[in-house]
N, CA, C and O atoms as a GROMACS GRO file, in nm:
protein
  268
    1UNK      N    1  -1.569  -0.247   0.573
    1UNK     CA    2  -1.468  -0.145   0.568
    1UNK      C    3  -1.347  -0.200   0.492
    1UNK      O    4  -1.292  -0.308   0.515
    2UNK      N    5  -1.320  -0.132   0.421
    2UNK     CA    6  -1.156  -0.180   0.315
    2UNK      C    7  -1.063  -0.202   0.399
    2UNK      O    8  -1.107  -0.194   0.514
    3UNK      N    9  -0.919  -0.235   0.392
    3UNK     CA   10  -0.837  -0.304   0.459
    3UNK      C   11  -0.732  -0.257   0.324
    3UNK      O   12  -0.748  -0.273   0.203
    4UNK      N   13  -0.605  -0.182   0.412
    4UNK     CA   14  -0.491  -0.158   0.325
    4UNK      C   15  -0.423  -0.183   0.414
    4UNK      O   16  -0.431  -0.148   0.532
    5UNK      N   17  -0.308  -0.282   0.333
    5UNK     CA   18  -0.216  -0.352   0.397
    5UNK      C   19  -0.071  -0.296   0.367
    5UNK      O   20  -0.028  -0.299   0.252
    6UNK      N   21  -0.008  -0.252   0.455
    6UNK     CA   22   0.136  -0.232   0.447
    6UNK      C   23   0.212  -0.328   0.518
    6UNK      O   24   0.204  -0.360   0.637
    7UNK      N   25   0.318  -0.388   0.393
    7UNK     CA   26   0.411  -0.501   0.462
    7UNK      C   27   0.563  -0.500   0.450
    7UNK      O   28   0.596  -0.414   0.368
    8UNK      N   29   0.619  -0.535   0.478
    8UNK     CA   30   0.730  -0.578   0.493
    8UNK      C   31   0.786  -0.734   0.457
    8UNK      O   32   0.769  -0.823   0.539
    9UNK      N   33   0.873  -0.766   0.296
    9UNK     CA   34   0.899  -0.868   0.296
    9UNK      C   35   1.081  -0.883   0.260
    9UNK      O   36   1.140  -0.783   0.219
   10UNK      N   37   1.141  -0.992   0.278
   10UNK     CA   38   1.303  -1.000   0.281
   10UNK      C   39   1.259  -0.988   0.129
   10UNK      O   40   1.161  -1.018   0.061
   11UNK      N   41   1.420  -0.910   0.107
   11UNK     CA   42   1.460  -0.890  -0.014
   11UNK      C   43   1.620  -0.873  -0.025
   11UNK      O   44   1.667  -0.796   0.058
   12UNK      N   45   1.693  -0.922  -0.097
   12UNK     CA   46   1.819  -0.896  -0.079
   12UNK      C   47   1.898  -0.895   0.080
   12UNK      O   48   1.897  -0.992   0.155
   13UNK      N   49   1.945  -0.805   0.101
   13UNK     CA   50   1.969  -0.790   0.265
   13UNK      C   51   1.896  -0.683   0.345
   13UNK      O   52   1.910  -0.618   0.449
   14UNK      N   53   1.821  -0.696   0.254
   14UNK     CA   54   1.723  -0.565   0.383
   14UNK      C   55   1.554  -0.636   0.354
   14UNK      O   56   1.542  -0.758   0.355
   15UNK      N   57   1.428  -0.544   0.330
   15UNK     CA   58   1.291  -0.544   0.324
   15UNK      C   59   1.235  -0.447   0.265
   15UNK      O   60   1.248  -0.328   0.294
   16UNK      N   61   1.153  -0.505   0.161
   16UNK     CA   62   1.104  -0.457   0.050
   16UNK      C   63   0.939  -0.347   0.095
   16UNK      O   64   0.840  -0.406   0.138
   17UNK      N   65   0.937  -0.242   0.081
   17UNK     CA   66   0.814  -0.241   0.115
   17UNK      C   67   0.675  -0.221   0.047
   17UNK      O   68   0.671  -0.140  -0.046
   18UNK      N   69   0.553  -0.291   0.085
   18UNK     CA   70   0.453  -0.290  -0.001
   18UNK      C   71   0.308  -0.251   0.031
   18UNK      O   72   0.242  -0.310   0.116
   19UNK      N   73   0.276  -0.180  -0.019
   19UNK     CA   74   0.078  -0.126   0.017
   19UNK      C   75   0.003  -0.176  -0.052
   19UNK      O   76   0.001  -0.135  -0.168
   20UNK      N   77  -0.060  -0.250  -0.026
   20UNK     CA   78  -0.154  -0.318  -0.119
   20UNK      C   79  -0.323  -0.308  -0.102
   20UNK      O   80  -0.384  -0.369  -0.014
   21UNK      N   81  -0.385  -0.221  -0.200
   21UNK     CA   82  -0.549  -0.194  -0.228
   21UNK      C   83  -0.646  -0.322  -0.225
   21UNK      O   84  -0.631  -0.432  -0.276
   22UNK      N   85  -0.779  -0.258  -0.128
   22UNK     CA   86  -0.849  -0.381  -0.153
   22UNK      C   87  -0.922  -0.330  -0.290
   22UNK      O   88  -0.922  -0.220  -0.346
   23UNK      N   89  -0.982  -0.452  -0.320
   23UNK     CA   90  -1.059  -0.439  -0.448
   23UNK      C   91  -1.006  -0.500  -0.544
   23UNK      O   92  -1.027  -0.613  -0.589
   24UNK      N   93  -0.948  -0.435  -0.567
   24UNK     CA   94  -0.875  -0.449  -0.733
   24UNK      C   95  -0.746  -0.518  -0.696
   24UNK      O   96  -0.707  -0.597  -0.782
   25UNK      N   97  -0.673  -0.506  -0.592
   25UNK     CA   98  -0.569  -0.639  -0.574
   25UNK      C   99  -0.436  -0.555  -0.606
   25UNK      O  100  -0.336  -0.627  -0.611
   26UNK      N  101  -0.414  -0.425  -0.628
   26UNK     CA  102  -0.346  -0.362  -0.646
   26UNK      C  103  -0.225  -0.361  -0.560
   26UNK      O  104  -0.251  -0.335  -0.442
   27UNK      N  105  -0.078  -0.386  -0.592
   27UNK     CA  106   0.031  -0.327  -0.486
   27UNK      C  107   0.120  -0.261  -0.515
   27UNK      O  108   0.170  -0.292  -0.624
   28UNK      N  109   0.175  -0.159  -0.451
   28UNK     CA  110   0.245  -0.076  -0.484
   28UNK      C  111   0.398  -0.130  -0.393
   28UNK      O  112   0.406  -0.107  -0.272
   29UNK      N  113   0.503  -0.197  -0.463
   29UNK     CA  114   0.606  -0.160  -0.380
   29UNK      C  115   0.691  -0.114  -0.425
   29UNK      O  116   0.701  -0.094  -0.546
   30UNK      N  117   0.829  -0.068  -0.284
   30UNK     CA  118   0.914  -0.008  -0.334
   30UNK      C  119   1.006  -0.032  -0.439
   30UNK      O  120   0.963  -0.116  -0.519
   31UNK      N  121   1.126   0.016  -0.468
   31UNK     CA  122   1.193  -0.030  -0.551
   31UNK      C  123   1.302  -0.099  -0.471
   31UNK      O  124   1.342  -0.215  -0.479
   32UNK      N  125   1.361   0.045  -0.352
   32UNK     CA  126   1.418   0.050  -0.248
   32UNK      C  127   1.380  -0.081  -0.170
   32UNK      O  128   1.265  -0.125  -0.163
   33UNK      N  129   1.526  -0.155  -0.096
   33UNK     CA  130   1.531  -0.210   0.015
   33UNK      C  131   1.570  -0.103   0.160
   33UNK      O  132   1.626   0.006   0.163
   34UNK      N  133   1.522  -0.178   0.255
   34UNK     CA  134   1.523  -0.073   0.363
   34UNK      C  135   1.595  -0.221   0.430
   34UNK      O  136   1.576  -0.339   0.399
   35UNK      N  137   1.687  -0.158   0.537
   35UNK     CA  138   1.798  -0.278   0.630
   35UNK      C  139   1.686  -0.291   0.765
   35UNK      O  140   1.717  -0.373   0.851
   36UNK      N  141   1.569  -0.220   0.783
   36UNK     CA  142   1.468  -0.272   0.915
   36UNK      C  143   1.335  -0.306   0.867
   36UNK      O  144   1.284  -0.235   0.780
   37UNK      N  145   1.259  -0.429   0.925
   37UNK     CA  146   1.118  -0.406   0.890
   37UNK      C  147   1.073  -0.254   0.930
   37UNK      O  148   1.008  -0.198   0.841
   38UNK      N  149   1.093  -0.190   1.027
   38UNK     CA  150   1.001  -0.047   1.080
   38UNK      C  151   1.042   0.048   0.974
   38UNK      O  152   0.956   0.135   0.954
   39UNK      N  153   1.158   0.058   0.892
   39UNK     CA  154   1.219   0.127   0.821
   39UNK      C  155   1.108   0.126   0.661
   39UNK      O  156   1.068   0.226   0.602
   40UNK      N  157   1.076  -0.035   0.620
   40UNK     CA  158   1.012  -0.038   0.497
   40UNK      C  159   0.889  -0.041   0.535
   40UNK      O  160   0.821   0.000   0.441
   41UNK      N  161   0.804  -0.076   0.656
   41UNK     CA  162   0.711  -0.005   0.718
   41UNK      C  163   0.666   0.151   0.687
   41UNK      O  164   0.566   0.178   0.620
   42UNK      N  165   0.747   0.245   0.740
   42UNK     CA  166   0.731   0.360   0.739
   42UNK      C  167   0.737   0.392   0.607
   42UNK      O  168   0.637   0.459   0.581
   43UNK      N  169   0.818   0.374   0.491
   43UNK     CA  170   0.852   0.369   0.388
   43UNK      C  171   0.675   0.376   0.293
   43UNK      O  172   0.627   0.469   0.228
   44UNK      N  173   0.618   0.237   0.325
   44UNK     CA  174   0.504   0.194   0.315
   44UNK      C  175   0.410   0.294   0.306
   44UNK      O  176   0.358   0.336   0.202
   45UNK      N  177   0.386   0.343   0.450
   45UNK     CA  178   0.285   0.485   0.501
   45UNK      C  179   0.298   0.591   0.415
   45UNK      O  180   0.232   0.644   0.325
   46UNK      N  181   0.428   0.610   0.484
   46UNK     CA  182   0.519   0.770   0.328
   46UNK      C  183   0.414   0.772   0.216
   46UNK      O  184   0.340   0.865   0.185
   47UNK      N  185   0.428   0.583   0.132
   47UNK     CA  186   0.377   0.596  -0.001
   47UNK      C  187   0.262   0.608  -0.014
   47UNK      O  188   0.213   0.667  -0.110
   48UNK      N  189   0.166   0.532   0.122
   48UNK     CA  190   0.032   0.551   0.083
   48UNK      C  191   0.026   0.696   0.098
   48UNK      O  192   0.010   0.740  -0.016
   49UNK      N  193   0.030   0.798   0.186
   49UNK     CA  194   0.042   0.954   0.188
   49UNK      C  195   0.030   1.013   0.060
   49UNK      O  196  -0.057   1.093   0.027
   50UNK      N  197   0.150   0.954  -0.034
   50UNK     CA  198   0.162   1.041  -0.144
   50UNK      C  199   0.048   0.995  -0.257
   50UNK      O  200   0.052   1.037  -0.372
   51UNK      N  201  -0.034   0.922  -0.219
   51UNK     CA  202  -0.199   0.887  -0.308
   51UNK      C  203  -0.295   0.928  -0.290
   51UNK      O  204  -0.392   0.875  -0.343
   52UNK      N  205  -0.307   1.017  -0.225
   52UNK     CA  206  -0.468   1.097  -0.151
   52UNK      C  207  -0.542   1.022  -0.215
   52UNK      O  208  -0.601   0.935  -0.150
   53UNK      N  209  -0.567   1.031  -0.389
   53UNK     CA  210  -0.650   0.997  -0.478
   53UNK      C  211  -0.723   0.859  -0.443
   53UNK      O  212  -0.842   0.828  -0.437
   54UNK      N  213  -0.589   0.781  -0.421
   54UNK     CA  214  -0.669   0.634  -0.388
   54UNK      C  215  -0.756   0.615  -0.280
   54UNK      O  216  -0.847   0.532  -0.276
   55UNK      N  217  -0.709   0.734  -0.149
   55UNK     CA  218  -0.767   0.691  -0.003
   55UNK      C  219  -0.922   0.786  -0.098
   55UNK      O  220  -1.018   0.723  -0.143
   56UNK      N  221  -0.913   0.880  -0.105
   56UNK     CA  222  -1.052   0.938  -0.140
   56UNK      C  223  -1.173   0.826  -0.248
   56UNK      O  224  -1.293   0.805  -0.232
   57UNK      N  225  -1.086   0.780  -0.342
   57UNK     CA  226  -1.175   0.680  -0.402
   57UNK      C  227  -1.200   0.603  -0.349
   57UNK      O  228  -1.309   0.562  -0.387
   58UNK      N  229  -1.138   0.516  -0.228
   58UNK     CA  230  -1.231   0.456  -0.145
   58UNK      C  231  -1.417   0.485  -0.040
   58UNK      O  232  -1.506   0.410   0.000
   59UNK      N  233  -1.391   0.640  -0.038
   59UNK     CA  234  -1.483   0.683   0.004
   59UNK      C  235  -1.636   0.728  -0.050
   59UNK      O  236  -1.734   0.774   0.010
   60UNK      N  237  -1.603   0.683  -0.234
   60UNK     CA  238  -1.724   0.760  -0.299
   60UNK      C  239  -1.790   0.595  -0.329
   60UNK      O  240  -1.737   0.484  -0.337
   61UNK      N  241  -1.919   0.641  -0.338
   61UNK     CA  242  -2.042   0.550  -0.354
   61UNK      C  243  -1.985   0.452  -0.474
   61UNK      O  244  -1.883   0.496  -0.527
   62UNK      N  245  -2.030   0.335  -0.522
   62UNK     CA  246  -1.998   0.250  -0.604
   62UNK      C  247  -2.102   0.285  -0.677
   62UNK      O  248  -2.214   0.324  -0.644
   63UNK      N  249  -2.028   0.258  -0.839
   63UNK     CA  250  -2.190   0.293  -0.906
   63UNK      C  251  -2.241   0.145  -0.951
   63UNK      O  252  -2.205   0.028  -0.960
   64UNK      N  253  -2.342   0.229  -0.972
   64UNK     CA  254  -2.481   0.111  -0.942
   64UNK      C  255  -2.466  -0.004  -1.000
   64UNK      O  256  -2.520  -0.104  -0.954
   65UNK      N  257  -2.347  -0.009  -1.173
   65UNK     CA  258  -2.361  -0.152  -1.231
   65UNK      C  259  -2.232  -0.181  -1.122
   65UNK      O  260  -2.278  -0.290  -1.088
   66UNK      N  261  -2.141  -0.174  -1.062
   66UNK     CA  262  -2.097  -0.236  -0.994
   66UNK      C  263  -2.133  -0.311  -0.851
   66UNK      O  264  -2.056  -0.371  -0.775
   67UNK      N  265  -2.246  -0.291  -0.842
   67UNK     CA  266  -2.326  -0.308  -0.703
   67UNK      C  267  -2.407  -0.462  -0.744
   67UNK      O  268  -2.482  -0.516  -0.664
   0.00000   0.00000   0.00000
């Protein structure tokens, strides 16, 4: 089963937040600092939300030369 990671790292005076895809190694973070980890947390979720595309491409079959 894939594994998407939302984190929270210091940045300036607040926390940066980041979603990061398995597979391909992909991360998406913010630009935005948030002043709480739960704050760039949530932040995190928000963004994966606004990708349907990516959660659905996790779900379709691999094709075959990638197998």
């Amino acid at each position: 089963m894939p594994t998407i990671t939302l984190s929270a790292t210091p940045k300036g005076n607040g926390f940066q937040a980041t979603v990061t895809f398995p597979g391909d190694g992909v991360s998406i973070s913010s630009a935005e600092t948030y002043p709480t980890i739960a704050e760039a947390l949530t932040a995190a979720a928000l963004k994966l939300l606004d990708m349907p595309e990516r959660l659905e491409a996790m779900d379709r079959p691999e094709p075959l030369a990638a197998r």
